[in-house]
Every structure is written in structure tokens, then in C-alpha cells.
C-alpha positions as a Markdown table, in Angstrom:
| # | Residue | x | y | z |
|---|---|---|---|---|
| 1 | Unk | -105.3 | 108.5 | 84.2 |
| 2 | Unk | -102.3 | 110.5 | 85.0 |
| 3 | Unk | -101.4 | 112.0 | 88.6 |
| 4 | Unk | -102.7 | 115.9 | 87.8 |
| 5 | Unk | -106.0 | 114.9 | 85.6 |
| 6 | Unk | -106.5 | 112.4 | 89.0 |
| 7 | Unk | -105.8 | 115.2 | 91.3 |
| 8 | Unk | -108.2 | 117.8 | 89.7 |
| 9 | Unk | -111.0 | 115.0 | 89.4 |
| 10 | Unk | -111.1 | 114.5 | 92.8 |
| 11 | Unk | -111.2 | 117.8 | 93.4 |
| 12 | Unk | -113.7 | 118.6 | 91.3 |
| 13 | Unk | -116.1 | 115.7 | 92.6 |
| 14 | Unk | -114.9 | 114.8 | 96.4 |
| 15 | Unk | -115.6 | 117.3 | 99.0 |
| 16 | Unk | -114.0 | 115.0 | 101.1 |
| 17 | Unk | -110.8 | 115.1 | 99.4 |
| 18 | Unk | -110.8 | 119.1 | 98.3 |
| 19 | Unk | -110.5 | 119.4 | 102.3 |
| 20 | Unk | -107.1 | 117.7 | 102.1 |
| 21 | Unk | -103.8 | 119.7 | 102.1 |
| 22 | Unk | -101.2 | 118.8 | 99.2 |
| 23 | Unk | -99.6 | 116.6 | 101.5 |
| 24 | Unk | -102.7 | 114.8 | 102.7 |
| 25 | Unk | -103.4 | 114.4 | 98.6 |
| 26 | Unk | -100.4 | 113.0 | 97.8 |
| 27 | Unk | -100.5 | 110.9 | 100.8 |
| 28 | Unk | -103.4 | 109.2 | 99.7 |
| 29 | Unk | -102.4 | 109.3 | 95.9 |
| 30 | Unk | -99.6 | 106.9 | 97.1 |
| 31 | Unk | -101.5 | 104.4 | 98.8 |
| 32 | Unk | -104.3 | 104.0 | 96.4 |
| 33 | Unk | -105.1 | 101.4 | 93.9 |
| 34 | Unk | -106.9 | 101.2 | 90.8 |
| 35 | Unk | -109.1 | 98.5 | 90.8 |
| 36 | Unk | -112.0 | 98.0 | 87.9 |
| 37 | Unk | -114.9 | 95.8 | 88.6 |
| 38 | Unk | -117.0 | 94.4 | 86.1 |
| 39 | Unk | -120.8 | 94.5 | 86.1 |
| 40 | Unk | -122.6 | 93.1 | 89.0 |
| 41 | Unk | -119.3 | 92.6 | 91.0 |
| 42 | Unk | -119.5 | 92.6 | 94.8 |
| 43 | Unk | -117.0 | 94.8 | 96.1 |
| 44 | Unk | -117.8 | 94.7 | 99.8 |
| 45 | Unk | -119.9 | 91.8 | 101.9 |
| 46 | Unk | -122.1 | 92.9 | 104.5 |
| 47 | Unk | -120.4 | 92.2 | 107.8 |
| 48 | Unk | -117.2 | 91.6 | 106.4 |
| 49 | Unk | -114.1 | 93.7 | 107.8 |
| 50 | Unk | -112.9 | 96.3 | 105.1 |
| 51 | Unk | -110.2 | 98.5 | 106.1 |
| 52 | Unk | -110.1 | 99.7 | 102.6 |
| 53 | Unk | -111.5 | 103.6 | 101.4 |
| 54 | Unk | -113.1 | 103.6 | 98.1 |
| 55 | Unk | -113.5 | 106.3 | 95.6 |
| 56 | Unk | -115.9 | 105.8 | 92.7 |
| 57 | Unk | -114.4 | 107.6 | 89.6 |
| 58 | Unk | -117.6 | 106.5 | 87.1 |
| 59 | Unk | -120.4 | 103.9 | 86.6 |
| 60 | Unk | -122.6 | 103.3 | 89.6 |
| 61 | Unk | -123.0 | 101.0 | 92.2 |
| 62 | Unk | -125.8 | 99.4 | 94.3 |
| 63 | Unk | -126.0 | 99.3 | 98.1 |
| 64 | Unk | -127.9 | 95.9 | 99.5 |
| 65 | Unk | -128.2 | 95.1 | 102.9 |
| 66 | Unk | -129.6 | 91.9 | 104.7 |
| 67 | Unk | -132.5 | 93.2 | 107.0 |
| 68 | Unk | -134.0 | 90.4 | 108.4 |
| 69 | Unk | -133.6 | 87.8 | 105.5 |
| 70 | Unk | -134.5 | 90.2 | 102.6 |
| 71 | Unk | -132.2 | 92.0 | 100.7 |
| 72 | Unk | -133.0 | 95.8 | 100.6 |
| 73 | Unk | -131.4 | 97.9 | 98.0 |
């Protein structure tokens, strides 16, 4: 995807990033990666350290957490 049609996406579907000025934008733009995960992948591990910030541009993903043994979606 290139730089503008990324820009305007997020802006169109992140709140978070619409707040950003055009530095803050570009900023970020700079330090991101893309990264495509295939079905069922785990991204992130309950009570492992991430210091990353994800974005999901499409598909859908599933949140489980451990509560006392059972996984809870």
C-alpha cells in the first residue's frame, strides 16, 4: 500500500491516529512494520512483554485470555 492510501486509511478508520499532527503521522509511519499473519496465528501471548503497537488494516482477530485455567474468548 503506498504512504498517502496508508495515511488516509488510518485516518478514515483510527481515531487514535486522526488525533496525530503530520509530524506525529509520519513519525509513526517510519517506525512501523508490515507484518501479515496467517490464519489462526498468535500474535501476542498472555503475559508476555510487548512493547509493540498494532494496527489491524483487515481480517479479524480473536482475543483469549487464561482466567483460571479456561480460555475465555
Amino acid at each position: 500500500m503506498q504512504e498517502a492510501a496508508l495515511l488516509e486509511t488510518l485516518n478514515e478508520r483510527s481515531k487514535l491516529f486522526a488525533l496525530l499532527d503530520e509530524a506525529g503521522k509520519q513519525r509513526m509511519l517510519l517506525t512501523a512494520r508490515w507484518i501479515d499473519h496467517p490464519a489462526g496465528a498468535v500474535v501476542v501471548s498472555e503475559g508476555n512483554t510487548d512493547t509493540d503497537f498494532y494496527y489491524l488494516l483487515s481480517g479479524s482477530l480473536r482475543v483469549m485470555v487464561d482466567d483460571f485455567g479456561q480460555q475465555v474468548q
